[in-house]
C-alpha positions as a Markdown table, in Angstrom:
| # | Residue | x | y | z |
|---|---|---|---|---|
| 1 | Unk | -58.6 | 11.1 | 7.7 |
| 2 | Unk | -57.6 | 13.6 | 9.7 |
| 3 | Unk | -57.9 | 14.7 | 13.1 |
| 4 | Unk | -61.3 | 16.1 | 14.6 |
| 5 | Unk | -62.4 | 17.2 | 17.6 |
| 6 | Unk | -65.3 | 18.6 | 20.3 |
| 7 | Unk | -64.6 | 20.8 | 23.3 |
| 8 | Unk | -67.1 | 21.3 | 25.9 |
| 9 | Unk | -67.9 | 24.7 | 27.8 |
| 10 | Unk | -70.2 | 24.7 | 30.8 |
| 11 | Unk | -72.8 | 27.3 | 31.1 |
| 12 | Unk | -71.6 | 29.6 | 33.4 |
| 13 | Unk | -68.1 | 29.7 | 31.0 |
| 14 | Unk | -65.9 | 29.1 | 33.9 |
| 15 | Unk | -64.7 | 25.5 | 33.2 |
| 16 | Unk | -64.4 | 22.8 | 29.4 |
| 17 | Unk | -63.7 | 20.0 | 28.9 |
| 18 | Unk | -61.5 | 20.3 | 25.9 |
| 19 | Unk | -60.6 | 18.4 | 22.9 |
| 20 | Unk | -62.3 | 15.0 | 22.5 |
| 21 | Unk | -61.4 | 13.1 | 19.6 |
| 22 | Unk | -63.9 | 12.5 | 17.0 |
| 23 | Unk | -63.5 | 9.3 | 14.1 |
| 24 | Unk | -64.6 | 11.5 | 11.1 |
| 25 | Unk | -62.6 | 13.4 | 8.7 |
| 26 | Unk | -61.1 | 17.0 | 9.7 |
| 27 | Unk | -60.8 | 18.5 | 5.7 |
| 28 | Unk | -62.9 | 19.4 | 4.5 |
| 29 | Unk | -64.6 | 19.8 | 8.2 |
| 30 | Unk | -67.6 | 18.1 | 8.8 |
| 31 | Unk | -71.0 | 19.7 | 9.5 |
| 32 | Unk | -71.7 | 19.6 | 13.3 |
| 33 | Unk | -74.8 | 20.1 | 15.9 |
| 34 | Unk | -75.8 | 19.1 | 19.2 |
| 35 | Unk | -79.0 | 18.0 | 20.4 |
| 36 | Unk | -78.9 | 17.4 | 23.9 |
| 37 | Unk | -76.0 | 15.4 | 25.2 |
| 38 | Unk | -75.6 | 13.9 | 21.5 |
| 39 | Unk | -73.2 | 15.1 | 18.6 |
| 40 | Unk | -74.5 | 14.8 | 15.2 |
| 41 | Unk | -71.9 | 15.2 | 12.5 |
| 42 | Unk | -72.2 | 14.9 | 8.9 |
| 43 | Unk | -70.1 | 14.6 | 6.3 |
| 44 | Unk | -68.9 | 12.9 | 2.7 |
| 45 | Unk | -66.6 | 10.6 | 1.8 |
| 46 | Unk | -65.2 | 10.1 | -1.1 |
| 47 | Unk | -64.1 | 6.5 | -2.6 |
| 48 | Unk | -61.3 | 5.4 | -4.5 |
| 49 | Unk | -64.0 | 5.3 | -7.6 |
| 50 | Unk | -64.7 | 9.2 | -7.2 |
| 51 | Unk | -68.4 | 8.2 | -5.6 |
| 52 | Unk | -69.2 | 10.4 | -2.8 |
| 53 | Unk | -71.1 | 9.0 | 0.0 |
| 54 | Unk | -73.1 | 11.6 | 2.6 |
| 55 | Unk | -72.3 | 9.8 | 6.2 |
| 56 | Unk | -74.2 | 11.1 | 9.3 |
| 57 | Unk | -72.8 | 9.7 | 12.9 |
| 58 | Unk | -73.9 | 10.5 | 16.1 |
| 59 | Unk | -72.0 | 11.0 | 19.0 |
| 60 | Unk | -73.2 | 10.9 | 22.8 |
| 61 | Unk | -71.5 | 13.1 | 25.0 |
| 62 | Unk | -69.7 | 11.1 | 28.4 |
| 63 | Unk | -68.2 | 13.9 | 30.2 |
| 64 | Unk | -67.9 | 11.9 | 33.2 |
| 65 | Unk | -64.4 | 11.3 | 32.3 |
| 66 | Unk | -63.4 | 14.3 | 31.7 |
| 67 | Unk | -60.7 | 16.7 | 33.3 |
| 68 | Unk | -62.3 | 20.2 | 33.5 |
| 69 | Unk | -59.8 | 22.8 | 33.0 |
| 70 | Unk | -61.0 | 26.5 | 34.3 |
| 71 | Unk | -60.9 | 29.0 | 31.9 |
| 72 | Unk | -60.1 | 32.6 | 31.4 |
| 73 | Unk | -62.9 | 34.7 | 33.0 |
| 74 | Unk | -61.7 | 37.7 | 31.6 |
| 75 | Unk | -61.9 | 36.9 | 28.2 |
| 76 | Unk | -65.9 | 37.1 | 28.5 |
C-alpha cells in the first residue's frame, strides 16, 4: 500500500482543507467520486495467489477538524 489522499476546496476557492489520508492503495490510483459529504473509492487488490479482488469503501467527510489553509486567489 501506498499513500493516498483527499483535499478539500470550498466553493468560493478561497480556502481547503488539504491532504487527508485515505487507507487504500496509491498505485495503481484508485477510482474516486463524491456524493455529498461521502468519498466512494474503488479499487482492486491483488493477493498473493494472483486473484484480484474489486474493493469499494466509502468515506464520510469530517472537516470539522480540519485547518483551512487560504489559497492563491490569483491562480483562478
Amino acid at each position: 500500500r501506498g499513500d493516498a489522499y483527499v483535499s478539500v476546496v470550498d466553493v468560493e476557492h478561497r480556502k481547503a482543507c488539504v491532504d487527508g489520508a485515505l487507507d487504500v492503495p496509491s498505485d495503481p490510483a484508485p477510482v474516486a467520486s463524491f456524493r455529498g459529504d461521502t468519498l466512494v473509492v474503488l479499487y482492486q487488490d491483488v493477493g498473493a495467489d494472483g486473484a484480484a479482488e474489486t474493493i469499494v469503501k466509502r468515506f464520510r467527510l469530517d472537516l470539522s477538524k480540519c485547518t483551512w489553509e487560504t489559497t492563491d486567489d490569483d491562480a483562478r
